[in-house]
C-alpha positions as CSV (number, residue, x, y, z in Angstrom):
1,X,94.2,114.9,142.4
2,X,92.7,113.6,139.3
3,X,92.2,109.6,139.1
4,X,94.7,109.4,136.3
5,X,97.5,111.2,137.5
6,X,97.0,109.3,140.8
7,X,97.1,106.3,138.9
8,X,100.5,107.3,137.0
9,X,102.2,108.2,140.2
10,X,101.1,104.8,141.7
11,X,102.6,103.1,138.7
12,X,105.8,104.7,138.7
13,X,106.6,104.6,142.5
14,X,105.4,100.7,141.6
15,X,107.8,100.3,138.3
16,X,111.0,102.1,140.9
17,X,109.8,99.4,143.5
18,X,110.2,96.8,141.2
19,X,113.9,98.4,140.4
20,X,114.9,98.3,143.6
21,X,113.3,95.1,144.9
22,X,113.3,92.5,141.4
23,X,109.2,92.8,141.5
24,X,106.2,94.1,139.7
25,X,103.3,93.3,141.2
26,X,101.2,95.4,139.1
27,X,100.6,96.6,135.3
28,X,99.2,99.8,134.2
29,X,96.5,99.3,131.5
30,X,97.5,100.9,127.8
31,X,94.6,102.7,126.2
32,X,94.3,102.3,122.9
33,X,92.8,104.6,120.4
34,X,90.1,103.7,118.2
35,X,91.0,104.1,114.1
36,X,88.3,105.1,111.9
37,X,87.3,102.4,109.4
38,X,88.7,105.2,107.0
39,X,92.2,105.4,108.4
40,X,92.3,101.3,108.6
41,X,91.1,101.6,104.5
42,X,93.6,104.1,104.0
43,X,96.8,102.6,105.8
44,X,95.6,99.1,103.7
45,X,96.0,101.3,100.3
46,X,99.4,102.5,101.2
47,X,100.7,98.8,102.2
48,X,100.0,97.7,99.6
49,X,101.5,100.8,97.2
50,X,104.8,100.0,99.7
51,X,104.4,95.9,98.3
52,X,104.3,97.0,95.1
53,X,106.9,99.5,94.7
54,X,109.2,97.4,97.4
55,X,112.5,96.9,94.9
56,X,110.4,98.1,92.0
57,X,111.7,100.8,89.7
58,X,107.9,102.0,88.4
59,X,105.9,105.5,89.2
60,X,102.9,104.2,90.7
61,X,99.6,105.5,90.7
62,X,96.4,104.5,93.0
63,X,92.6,105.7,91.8
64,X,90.0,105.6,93.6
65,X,86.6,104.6,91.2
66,X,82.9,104.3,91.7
67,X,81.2,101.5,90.7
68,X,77.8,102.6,90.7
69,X,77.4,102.6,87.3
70,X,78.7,99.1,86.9
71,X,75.9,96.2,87.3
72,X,76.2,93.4,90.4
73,X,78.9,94.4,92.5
74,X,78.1,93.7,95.8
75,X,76.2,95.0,98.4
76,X,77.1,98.3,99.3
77,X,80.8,98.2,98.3
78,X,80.4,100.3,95.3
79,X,83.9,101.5,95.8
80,X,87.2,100.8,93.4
81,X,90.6,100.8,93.4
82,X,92.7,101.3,90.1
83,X,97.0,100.9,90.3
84,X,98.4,102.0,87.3
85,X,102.1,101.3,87.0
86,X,104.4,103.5,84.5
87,X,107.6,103.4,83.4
88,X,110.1,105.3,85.5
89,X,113.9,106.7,84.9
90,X,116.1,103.5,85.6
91,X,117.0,100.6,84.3
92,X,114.4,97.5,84.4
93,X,111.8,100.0,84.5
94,X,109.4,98.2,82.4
95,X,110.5,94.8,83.9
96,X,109.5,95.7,87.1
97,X,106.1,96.7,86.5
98,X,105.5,93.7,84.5
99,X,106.6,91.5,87.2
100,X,103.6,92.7,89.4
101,X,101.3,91.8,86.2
102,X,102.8,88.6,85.9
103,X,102.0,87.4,89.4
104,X,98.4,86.9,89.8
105,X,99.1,85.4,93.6
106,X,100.6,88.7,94.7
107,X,98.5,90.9,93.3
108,X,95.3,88.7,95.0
109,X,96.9,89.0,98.2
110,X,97.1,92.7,97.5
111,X,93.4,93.1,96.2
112,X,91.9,90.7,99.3
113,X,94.0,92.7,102.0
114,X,92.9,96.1,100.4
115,X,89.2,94.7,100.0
116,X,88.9,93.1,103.4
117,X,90.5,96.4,105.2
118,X,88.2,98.5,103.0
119,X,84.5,97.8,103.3
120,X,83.2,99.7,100.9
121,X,85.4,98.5,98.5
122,X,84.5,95.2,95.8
123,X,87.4,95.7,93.2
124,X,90.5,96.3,92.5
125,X,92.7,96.5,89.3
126,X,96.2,96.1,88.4
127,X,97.5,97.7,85.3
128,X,100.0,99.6,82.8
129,X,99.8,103.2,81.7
130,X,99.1,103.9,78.4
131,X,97.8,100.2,77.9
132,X,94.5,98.1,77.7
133,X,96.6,95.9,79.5
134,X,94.9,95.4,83.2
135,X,93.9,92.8,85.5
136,X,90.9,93.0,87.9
137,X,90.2,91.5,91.0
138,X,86.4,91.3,93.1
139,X,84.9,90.4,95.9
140,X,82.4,87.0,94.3
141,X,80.4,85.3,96.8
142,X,82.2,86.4,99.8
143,X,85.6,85.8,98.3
144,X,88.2,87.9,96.0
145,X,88.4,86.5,92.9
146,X,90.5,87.4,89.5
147,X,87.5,88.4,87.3
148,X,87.3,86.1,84.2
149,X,88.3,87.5,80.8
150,X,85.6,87.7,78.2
151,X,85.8,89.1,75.0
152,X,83.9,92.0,74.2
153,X,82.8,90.6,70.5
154,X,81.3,87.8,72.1
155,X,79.1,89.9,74.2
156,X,77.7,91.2,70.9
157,X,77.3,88.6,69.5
158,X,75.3,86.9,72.2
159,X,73.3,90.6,72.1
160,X,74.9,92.0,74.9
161,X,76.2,95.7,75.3
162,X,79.2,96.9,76.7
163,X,77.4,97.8,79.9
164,X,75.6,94.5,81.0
165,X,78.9,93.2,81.3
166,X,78.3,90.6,84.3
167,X,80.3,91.3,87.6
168,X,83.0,88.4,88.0
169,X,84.2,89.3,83.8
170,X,85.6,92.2,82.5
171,X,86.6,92.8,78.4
172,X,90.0,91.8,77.7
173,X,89.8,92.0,73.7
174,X,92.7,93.8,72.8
């Protein structure tokens, strides 16, 4: 017989001992399997699509985005996540959606679990379809952060472009 079958058989004439007589005197260890940092990532995106739709009347939507075309994010976590929130058939439709917008704690508590889950993510965004209307978070010196708004006028003015935008900002001029 194979160790682990001799093992089971031990354990169960154990757990009927312990039936009979009011004792176990032994455990049988419980092998856990090993999740892919992938998997972890991915369950960490569907909490948090469960938090936000969680007695919300909205279609949601989650994109995934690659930052490599973006200037300082960090490291190696050139990865993005984008939830767009839509109206949806029902009442307090729109409500609902802005109530996720209008709570910057829940929706950093959203952005840090799906950033610390996900490492090879640095962002994530909150935001309306069909709107400029959005709401970024980042990973900034080891911590998420809501990006600061800066206008994109003032970037021009100081002779920036568009794209040397610095990580931590983002263009709210709307």
């Amino acid at each position: 017989m194979n160790q682990y079958f001799q093992k089971w058989v031990a354990g169960g004439l154990l757990f009927c001992n312990s039936l009979l007589w009011g004792t176990i005197s032994m455990s049988t260890p419980v092998v856990a399997q090993e999740r892919t940092s992938q998997e972890i990532c991915m369950e960490a995106i569907g909490a948090a699509k469960t938090r936000i739709l969680d007695g919300r009347t909205i279609n949601l939507q989650a994109r995934l985005l690659n930052l490599s075309d973006s200037r300082g994010y960090p490291g190696d976590r050139s990865q993005a996540l984008s939830f767009t929130m839509a109206r949806s058939s029902g009442v307090g439709a729109t409500r609902d959606g802005l109530t996720v917008l209008a709570s910057p704690v829940f929706m950093k508590s959203i952005a840090t679990n799906v950033i610390e889950q996900c490492r090879s993510f640095s962002y994530v965004a909150f935001g309306g379809a069909n709107s400029a209307w959005y709401i970024p978070f980042g990973l900034i010196n080891g911590n998420v952060e809501e990006f600061q708004c800066i206008e994109e006028e003032l970037l021009f003015r100081e002779g920036g472009t568009l794209r040397s935008m610095p990580w931590g900002f983002y263009d709210c001029s709307i």
